[in-house]
C-alpha positions in Angstrom: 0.0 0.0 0.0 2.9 2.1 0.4 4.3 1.5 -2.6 1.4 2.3 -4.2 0.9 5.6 -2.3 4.5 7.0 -3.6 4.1 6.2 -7.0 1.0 8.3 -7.2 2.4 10.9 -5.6 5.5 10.7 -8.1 2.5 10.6 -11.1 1.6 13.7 -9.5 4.6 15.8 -8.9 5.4 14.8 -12.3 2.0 15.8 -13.8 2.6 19.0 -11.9 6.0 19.7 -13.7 4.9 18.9 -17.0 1.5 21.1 -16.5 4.2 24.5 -15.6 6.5 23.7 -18.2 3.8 23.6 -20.8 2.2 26.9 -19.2 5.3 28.8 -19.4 5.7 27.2 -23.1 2.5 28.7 -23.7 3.0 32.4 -22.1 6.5 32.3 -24.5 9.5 34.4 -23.4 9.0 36.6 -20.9 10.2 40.8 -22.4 9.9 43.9 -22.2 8.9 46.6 -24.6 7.7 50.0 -25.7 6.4 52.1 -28.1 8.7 53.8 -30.8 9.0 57.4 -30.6 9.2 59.9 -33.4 12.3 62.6 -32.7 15.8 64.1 -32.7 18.5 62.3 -32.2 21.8 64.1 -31.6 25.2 62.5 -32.2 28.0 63.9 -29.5 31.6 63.6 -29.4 32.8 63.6 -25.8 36.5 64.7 -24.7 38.3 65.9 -21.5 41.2 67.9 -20.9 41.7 71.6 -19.2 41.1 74.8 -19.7 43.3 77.8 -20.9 43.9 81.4 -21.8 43.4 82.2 -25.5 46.0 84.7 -25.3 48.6 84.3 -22.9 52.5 86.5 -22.9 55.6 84.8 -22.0 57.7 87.7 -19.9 61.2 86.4 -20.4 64.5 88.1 -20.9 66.7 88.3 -23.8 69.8 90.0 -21.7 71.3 88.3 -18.7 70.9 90.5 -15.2 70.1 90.4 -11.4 66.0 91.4 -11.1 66.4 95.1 -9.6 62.6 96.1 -10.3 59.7 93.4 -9.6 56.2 95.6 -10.3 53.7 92.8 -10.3 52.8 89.9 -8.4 50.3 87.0 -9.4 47.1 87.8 -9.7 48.0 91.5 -10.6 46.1 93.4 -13.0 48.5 95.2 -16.1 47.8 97.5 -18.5 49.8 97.0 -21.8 52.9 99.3 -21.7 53.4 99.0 -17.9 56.9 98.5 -16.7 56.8 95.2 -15.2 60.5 93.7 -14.7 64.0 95.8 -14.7 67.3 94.0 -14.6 70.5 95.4 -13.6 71.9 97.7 -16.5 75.2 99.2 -15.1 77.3 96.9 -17.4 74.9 98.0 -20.5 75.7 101.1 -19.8 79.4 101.0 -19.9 78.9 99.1 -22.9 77.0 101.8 -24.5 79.7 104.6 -23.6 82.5 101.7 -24.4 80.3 102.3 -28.0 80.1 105.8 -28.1 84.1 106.1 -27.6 84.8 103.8 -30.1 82.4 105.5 -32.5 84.3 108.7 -32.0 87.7 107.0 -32.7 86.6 105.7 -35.6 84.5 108.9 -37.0 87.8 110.7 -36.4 89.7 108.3 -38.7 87.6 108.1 -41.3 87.8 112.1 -41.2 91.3 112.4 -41.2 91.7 109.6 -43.8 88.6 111.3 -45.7 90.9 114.7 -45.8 94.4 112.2 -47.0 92.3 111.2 -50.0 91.3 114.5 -50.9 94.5 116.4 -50.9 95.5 112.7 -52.9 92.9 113.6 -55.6 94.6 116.8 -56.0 98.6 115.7 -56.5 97.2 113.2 -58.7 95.9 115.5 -61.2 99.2 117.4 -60.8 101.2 114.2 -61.3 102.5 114.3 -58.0 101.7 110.7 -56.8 102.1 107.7 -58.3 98.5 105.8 -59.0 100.0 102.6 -56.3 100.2 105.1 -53.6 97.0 107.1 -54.5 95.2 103.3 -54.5 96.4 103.2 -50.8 95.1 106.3 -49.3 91.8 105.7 -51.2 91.8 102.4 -50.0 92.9 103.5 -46.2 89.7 105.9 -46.7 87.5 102.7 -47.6 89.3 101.0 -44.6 88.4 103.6 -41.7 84.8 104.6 -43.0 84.1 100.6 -42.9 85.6 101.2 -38.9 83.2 103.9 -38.4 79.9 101.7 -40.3 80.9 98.7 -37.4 81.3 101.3 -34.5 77.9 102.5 -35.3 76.3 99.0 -35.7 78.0 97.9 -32.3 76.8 101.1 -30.2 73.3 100.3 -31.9 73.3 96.6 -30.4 74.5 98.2 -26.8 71.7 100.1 -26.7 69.2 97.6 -27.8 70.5 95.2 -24.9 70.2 98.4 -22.6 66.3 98.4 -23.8 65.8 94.8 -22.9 67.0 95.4 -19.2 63.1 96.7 -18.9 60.8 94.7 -19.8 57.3 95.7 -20.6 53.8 94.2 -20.8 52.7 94.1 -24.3 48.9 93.4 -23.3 46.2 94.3 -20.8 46.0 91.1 -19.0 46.4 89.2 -15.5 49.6 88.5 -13.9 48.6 84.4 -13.9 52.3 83.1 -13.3 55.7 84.8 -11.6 58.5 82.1 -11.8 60.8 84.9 -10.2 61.3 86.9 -7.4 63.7 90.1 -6.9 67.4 89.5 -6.5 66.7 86.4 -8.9 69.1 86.2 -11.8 67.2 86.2 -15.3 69.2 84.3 -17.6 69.0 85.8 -21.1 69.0 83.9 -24.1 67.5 84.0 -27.7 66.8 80.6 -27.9 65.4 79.1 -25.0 62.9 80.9 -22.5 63.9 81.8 -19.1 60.4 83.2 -18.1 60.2 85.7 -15.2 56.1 85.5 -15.3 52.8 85.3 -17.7 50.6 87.4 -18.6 47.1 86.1 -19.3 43.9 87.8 -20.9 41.8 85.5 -19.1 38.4 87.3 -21.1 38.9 85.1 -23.5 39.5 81.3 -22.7 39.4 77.9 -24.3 39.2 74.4 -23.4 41.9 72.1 -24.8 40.7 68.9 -24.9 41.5 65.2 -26.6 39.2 63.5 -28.9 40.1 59.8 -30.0 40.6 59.0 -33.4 37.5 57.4 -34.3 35.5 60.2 -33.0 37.5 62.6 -34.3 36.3 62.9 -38.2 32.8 63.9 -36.8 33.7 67.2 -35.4 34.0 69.9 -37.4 35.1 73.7 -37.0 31.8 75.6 -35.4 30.5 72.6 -33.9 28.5 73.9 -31.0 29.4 72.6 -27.3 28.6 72.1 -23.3 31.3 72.7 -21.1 31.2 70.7 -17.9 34.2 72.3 -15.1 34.9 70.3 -11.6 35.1 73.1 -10.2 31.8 74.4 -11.0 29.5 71.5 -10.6 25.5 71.5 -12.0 26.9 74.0 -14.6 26.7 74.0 -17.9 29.1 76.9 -20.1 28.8 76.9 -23.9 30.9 77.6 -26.8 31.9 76.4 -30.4 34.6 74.4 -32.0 37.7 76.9 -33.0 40.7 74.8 -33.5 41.0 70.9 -34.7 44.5 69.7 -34.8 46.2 67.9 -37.6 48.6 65.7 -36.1 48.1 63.0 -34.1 49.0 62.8 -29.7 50.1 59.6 -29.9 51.0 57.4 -25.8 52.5 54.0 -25.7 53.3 53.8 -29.2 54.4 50.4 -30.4 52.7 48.7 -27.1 49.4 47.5 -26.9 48.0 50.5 -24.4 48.7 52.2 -27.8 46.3 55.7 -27.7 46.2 57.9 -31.0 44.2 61.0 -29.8 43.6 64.7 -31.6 43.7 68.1 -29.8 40.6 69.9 -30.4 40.4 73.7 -29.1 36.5 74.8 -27.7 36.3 78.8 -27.3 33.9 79.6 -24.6 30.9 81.7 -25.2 30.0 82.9 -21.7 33.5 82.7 -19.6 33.2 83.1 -15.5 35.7 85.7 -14.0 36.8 82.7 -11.8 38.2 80.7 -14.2 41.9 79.5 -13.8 44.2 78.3 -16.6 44.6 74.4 -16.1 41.3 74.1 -14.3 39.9 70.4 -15.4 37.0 70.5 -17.8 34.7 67.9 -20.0 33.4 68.6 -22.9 30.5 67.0 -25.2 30.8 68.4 -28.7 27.0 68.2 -30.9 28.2 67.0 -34.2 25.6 65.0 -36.6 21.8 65.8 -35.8 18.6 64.1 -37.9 15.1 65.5 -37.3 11.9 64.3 -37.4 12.8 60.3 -37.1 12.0 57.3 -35.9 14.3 56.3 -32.7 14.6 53.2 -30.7 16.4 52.3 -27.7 20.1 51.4 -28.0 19.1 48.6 -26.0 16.8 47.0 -28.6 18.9 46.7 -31.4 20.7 43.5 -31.7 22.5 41.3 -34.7 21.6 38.2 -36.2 22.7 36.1 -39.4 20.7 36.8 -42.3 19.9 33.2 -43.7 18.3 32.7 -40.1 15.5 35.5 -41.1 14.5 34.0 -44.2 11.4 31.7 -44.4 12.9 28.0 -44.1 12.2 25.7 -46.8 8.6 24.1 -46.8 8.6 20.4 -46.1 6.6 19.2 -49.4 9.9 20.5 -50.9 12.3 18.9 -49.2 16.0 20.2 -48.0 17.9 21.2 -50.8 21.5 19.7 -50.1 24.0 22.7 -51.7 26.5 23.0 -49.1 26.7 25.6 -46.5 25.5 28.8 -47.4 27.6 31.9 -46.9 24.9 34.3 -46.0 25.1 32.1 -42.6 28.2 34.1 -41.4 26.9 37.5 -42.5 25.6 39.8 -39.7 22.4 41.9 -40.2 21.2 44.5 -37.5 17.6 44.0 -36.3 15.0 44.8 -34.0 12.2 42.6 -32.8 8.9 43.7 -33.2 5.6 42.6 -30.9 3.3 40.9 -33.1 0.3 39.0 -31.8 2.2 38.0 -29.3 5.3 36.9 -31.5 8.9 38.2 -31.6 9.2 39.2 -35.2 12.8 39.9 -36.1 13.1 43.8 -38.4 16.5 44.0 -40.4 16.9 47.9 -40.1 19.0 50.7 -41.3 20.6 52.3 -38.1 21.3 56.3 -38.4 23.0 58.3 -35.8 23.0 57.1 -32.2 23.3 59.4 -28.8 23.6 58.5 -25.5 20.0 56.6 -25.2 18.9 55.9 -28.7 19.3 54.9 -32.4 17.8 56.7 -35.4 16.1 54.3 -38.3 16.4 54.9 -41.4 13.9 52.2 -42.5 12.7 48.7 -41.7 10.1 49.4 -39.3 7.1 52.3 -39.2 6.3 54.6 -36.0 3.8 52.2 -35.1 5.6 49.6 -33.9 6.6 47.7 -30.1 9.8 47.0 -30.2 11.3 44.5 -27.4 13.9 46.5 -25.4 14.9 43.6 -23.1 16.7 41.8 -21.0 19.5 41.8 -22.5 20.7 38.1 -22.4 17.2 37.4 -23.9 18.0 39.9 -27.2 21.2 39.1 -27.7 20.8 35.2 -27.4 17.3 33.6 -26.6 15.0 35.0 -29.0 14.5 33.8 -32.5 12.1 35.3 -35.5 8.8 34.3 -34.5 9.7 33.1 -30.7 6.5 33.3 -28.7 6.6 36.4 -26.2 4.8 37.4 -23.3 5.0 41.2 -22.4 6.6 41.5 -18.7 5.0 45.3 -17.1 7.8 47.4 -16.3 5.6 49.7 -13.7 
């Protein structure tokens, strides 16, 4: 009797089971979904990097000399003209009269030897002077006025170097950097900046940012933009695309952390007076933008191989054994659409995408539920025609 009691209870937990599997068969797939919507979508280009002055003065000195004069201080406001730096100039000054003295030497011998050619010119016409000795004095003449042409040029270049001991701002601006203090030396040098301070017009600034490479051939010059700063959080600052480099910022090159990025330059439209230069900023750049069509969740759009959305072969026909077919391996983008209760797979044409959704160029009408998830279900599970049951997301 008890043998017969579990084997009716095994009938029945078995009965049970088969009774839920074939209920669940029946609801299909559980999914969610929603209506398309007809839009904008707006395609963005997103970059980081800092921000900067548009216009910004290296003060550096092109003569060597102890600081004797320091008349600004970071954060100082100058007006273009002002005296802002003075080095030493006592030995540019005794190079400048070291000049004039040799100037005056030299003026004095190009008189006297100016005077030897003329009374020359005279005993020539007499006959009084040989033509080899007349060719000297003239050539003593050339000789000192040459003297008198390098005496000039050198007291020119001491006084130049005399100028440079002051140094002057060549802007209005803000004092946004001092590298020196007074007593400092200032090393001098044509070629290489020793920079005593910078002067900024921080009116105008500009975020310097890095795009990637793939992104980059979607921005274009005038491109408008939000401008997102750490410093100044739940704010949004605008401006427009000024400045897209040419070559490349290449890191790890020849590794496989390889990055190939492109400098892009954003001027801002509406600046805050509390910017600073090198403050961090993000920035999303609005490239491509399409009007007026029909978007779908990113979410929703999934791949499958295009011989698998054709209608399979009816059985009065039989299989036709031709090999493997190629079109197996080929991708197609879709969307699955809710029809009487069925998942019917759309190939589409995908548009732009932002953040959220994908435009459509064609395959499906405004009309149409499309199944936005889960996600394992989309990208694996379903098949064209899989039976569906719509899951409430509320």
């Amino acid at each position: 009797m008890k043998k017969i009691l579990i084997f009716v209870l095994l009938i029945v937990v078995i009965g049970a089971l088969v009774a839920i599997a074939l209920s669940k068969k029946e609801r299909g797939i559980e999914v969610t979904a929603e209506k398309v919507e007809r839009g904008f979508v707006q395609q963005k280009v997103t970059g980081s990097g800092q921000i900067q002055p548009a216009v910004d003065v290296n003060v550096s000195a092109q003569v060597a000399g102890k600081i004797v004069e320091l008349n600004a201080k970071e954060g100082d406001r100058v007006k273009k003209g002002e005296l802002l730096v003075a080095l030493d100039p006592r030995q540019y000054k005794a190079a400048v009269e070291r000049s004039k003295s040799s100037l005056l030497s030299a003026k004095a011998n190009e008189k006297k030897a100016k005077s030897d050619l003329s009374r020359a010119k005279d005993m020539q016409a007499k006959r009084l002077i040989s033509d080899a000795d007349f060719e000297g004095i003239e050539a003593q003449y050339e000789s000192a006025k040459s003297m008198r042409m390098q005496a000039e040029a050198t007291l020119e270049e001491a006084n130049d170097a005399l100028d440079k001991t002051k140094l002057y701002s060549t802007m209005d601006g803000i004092v946004t950097k001092l590298n020196k203090e007074l007593g400092e030396m200032a090393i001098g040098a044509q070629f290489q900046e020793d920079v005593i301070m910078i002067v900024s017009d921080l009116s105008v600034m500009e975020a310097l940012i890095e795009v990637d490479e793939n992104d980059v051939i979607n921005v274009s010059l005038g491109d408008t933009c939000e401008i997102e700063l750490d410093a100044f959080p739940d704010t949004l600052f605008k401006g427009r695309v000024t400045e897209i480099a040419n070559s490349a910022v290449t890191r790890g090159l020849g590794t496989q952390e390889q990055v190939t990025n492109f400098e892009i330059t954003i001027t801002l439209e509406n600046p805050d007076n509390r910017f600073r230069p090198g403050m961090s900023t993000t920035v999303d750049i609005f490239t491509n933008r399409l009007d007026d069509v029909i978007k779908v969740p990113i979410q929703s759009v999934t791949v499958r191989e295009k011989a698998s959305l054709e209608k399979k072969e009816s059985i009065e026909e039989g299989p036709k054994d031709e090999g493997p077919d190629p079109r197996e391996s080929e991708m197609q983008e879709v969307v699955f659409v809710v029809e009487e209760n069925r998942a019917i797979a759309k190939p589409v044409k995908l548009g732009i995408s932002d953040d959220t959704h994908y435009a459509i160029l064609s395959g499906i009408n405004e009309e149409a539920e499309v199944i936005t998830g889960p996600f394992k279900v989309l990208n694996k599970t379903l098949k064209n025609e899989s039976l569906i049951t719509i899951k409430s997301t509320k």
